[in-house]
N, C-alpha and C positions, 0 to 999 in steps of 0.2 A: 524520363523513365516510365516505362509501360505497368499500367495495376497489378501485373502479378509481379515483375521483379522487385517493383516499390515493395511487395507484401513478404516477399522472399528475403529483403534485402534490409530495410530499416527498423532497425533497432535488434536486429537479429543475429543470434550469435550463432548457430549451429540448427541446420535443416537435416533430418534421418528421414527417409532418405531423398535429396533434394532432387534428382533425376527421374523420381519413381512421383515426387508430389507436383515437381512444374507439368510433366506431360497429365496428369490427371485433370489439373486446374486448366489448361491448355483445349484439355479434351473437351470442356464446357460439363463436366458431371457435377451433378450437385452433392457436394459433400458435407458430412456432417462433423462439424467443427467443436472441441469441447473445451470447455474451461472449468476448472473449479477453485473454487475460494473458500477456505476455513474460516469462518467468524470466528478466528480469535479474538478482536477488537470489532467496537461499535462501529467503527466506520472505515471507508474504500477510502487509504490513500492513495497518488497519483503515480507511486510505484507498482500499485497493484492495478492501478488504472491502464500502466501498459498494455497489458493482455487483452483488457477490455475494448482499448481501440482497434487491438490489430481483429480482434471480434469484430468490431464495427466493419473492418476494411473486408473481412469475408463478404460479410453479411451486404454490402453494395458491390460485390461481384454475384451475388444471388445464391451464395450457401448457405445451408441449414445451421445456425448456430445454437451451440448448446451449453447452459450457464447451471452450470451445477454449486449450490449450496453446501456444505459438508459439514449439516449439524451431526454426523456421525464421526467422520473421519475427526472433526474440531474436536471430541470428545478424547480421542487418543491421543492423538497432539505427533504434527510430522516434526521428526528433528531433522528436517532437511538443511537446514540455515543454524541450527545451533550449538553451539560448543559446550552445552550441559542438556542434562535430559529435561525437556517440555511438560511441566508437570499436566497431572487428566486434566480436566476442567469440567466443571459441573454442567447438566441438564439446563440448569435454570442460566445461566452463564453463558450459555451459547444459547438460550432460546434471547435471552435478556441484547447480545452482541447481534443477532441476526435477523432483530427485528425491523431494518430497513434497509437491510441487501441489494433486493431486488428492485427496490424504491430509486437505490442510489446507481444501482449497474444500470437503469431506466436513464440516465441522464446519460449514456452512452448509448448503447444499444437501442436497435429498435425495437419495442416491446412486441407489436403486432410480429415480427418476426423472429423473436426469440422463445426458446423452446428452456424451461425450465424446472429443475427437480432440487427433491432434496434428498441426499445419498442414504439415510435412514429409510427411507420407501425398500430398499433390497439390500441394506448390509444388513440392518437387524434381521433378514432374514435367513442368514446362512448358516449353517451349522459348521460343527469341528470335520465332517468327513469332506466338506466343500472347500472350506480352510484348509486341510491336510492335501488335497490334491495340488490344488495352487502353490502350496509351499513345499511341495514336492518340485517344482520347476525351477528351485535355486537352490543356490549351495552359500552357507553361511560367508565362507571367503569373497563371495561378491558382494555382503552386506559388509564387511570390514575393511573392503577397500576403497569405500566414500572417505573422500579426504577428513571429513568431519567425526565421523565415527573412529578410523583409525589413529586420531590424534587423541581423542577421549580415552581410548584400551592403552596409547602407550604413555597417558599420564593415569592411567590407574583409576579413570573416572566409571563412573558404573551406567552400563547399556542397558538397560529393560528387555527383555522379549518381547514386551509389546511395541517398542521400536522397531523389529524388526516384522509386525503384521501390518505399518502401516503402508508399506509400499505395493502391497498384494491389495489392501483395499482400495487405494487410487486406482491401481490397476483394475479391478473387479469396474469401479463407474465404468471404466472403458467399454465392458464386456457386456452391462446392463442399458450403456445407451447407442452402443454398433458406432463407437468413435471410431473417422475414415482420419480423421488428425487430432493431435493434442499440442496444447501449447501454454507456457507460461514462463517463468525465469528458469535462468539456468541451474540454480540450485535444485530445479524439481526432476532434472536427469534421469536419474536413478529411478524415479516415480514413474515418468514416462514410459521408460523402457520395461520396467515391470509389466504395463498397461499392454505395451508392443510384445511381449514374451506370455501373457494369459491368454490372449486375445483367442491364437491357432489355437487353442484347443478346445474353446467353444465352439471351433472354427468360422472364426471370424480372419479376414485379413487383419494381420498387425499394425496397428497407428503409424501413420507418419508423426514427424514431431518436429516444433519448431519452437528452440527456447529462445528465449528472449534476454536481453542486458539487464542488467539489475540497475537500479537508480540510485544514487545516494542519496544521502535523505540531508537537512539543514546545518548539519555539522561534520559533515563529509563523510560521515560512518553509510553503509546499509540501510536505506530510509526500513523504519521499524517503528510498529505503536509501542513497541517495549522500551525502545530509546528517547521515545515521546520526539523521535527528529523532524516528525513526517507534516506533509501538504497536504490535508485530508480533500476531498474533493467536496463537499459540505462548509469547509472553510469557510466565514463569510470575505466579500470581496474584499477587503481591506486587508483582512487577515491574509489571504491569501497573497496577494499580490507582497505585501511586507517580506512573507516567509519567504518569498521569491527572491526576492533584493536581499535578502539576506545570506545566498548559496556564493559558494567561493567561485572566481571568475575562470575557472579550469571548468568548473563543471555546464556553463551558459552554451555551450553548443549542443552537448548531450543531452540538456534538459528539452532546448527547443527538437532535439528528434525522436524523443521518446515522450515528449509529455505535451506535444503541438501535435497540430496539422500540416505547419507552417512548410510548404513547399523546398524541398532542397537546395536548389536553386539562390531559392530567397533566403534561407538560411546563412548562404555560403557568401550573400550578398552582406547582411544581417552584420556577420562575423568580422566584416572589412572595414566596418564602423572603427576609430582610431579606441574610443573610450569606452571598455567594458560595462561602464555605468550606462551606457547609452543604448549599447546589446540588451542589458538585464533588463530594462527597462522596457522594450518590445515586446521583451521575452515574458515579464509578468503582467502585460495589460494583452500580451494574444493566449497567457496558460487562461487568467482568471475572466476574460470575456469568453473560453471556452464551455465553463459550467456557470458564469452568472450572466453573459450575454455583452455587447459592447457597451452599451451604457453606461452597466454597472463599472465593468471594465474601468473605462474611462474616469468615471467618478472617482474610482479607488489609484487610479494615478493622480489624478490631482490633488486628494488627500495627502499622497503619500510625500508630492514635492512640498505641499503646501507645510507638513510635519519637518521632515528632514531638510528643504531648503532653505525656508523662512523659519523655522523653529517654533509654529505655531503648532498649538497643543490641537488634536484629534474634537469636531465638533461635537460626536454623538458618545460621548463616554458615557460610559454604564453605570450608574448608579448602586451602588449593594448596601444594605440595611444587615448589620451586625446582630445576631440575637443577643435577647437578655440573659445574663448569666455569661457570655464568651467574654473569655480571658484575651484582650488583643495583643496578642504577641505579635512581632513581626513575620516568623514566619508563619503562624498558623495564622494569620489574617491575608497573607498573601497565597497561601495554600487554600484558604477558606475561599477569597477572590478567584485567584485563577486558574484552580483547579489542578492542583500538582501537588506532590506531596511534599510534607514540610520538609524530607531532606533534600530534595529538589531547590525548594523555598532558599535554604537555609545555602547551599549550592550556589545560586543565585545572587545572594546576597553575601558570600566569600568575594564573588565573580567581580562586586561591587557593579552588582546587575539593577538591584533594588533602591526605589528613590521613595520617598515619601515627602508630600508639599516639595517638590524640587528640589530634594536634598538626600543624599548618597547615603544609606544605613547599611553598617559596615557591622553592627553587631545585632544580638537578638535580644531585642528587650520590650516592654509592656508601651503598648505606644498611648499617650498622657493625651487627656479633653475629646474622649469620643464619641462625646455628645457634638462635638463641630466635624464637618466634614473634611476628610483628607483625602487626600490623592495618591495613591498608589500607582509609578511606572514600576514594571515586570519586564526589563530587557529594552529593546529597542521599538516595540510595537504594542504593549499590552498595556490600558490604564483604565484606571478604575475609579470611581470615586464611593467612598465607602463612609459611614457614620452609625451610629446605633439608633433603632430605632425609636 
């Protein structure tokens, strides 16, 4: 497969318009490629990392890529993906989520070649008559015919007006940084073509667009920081590789083509393996040698047999020191540990997810002598060793 159909082609669900973008990229024109990302959460999972590659894959045909921030738009909150309205989210909230962005999109992209903003630079500057013209180029009936929004009006769920400005302000980046394409999952349609419909009357050519598959995330939903389902790309090796072996075996081919390198070919080679465990297993030492390198890679597969095949316990567990005065409940010691909230905790331990000293706690109660150290498993991957201090 030749670099642009590869680019055209994987992981790609819908090119506008694909006749008008092959003979561009054909023509050898350096285009300018855009992406943006809401810091609604601290960190880039490998769902949102899609985009990022197919960025990368511009970016070594020699296009200009562009990685746009949206500490502005995050402020409004796109309900592109949601079945209730995106509450605002504070200043401090998105300065607090976006403070290693570009840090993290850096283990993808080339930095020397990537061109980066943040959308507050020119949305906080536009007034209601700049607003008014733009939202003169739609009619509210195209805002209600998003499959999401017109499920919410016919269950009587309530719309914002400000829902309906956030698609005109994705569109406006467009406009601010001379996007020749746009790209991201297919949920952000509507957003795109906003971008492509403002564009002519700055006059600008209107964007091509290429959306992308959406991923599922660890428990076959929508990977999502809000379902807490997700593969953060920060994950450490361990972690990561686990969360891998843990996706259901329907989803082991989609992940190696939207969340690899890993050659199609090889893939389809990959896939012939008799035992899914055998697939998964390629599949989480080529995602997590992608952001921690082969080594590390490797290390964390053999962890991972050494845990699950032999049933020896993880060598570097984490240590945590309980403050004076906390009350050790089960779940708020395993919320307090791993970082999820107690109804999550408490979820978990319904699940008979929660082990303490190797033993299954099935209810929530004060856990006795924690002056001695105990060991907390959280699921299939996560232990802790915890005591007061």
């Amino acid at each position: 497969m030749n670099p642009i159909e590869e680019l055209l082609t994987r992981g790609v669900e819908e090119v506008i318009d694909k006749a008008h973008l092959e003979s561009l990229l054909k023509s050898k024109k350096k285009l300018r490629i855009k992406l943006g990302i809401d810091p609604t959460s601290p960190n880039i999972h490998i769902g949102r990392a899609v985009a990022l590659w197919k960025l990368r894959a511009f970016q070594e045909l020699g296009h200009q890529v562009i990685f746009i921030v949206g500490d502005f738009t995050g402020l409004i909150g796109d309900t592109a993906d949601k079945d209730s309205e995106r509450p605002m989210l504070s200043e401090v909230e998105i300065k607090t989520n976006l403070r290693t962005y570009f840090k993290q999109a850096f283990k993808i992209l080339d930095p020397k070649k990537t061109e980066t903003h943040y959308n507050s630079k020119w949305l906080k500057k536009l007034g209601f008559l700049e607003i008014g013209k733009m939202a003169n180029l739609f009619g509210l009936h195209e805002f209600e015919s998003r499959e999401n929004i017109a499920k919410r009006m016919k269950a009587g769920k309530r719309v914002s007006l400000r829902e309906l400005l956030y698609p005109i302000m994705q569109g406006y980046d467009s406009v601010a940084i001379k996007a020749d394409v746009e790209l991201g999952g297919t949920d952000q349609r509507f957003n795109f073509l906003a971008g492509r419909t403002i564009q002519p009357a700055y006059g600008q050519q209107g964007q091509d667009i290429i959306t992308l598959q959406l991923m599922e995330g660890t428990d076959g939903r929508k990977m999502s920081s809000s379902w807490g389902n997700v593969i953060n790309i920060t994950d450490e090796p361990n972690d990561m590789f686990g969360k891998v072996m843990s996706i259901t075996d329907e989803l082991i081919k989609k992940y190696f083509v939207l969340a690899t390198r890993v050659d199609i070919t090889e893939i389809d080679e990959i896939m012939k393996l008799p035992n899914p465990r055998d697939q998964k297993i390629i599949l989480a030492e080529k995602l997590t040698g992608l952001y921690h390198g082969d080594k590390k890679a490797a290390g964390a597969k053999e962890a991972f047999i050494s845990q699950f095949s032999k049933g020896e316990l993880p060598e570097d567990i984490e240590i945590k020191f309980l403050p004076s005065g906390f009350i050790p409940t089960v779940s708020v010691t395993t919320s307090f540990l791993v970082g999820i909230s107690k109804s999550e905790a408490k979820r978990l331990m319904d699940q008979g997810g929660l082990k303490i000293d190797s033993k299954v706690v099935k209810e929530d109660k004060i856990i006795e002598d924690i002056e001695k150290e105990h060991l907390l498993q959280a699921g299939k991957r996560r232990f802790f060793k915890f005591k007061r201090k």
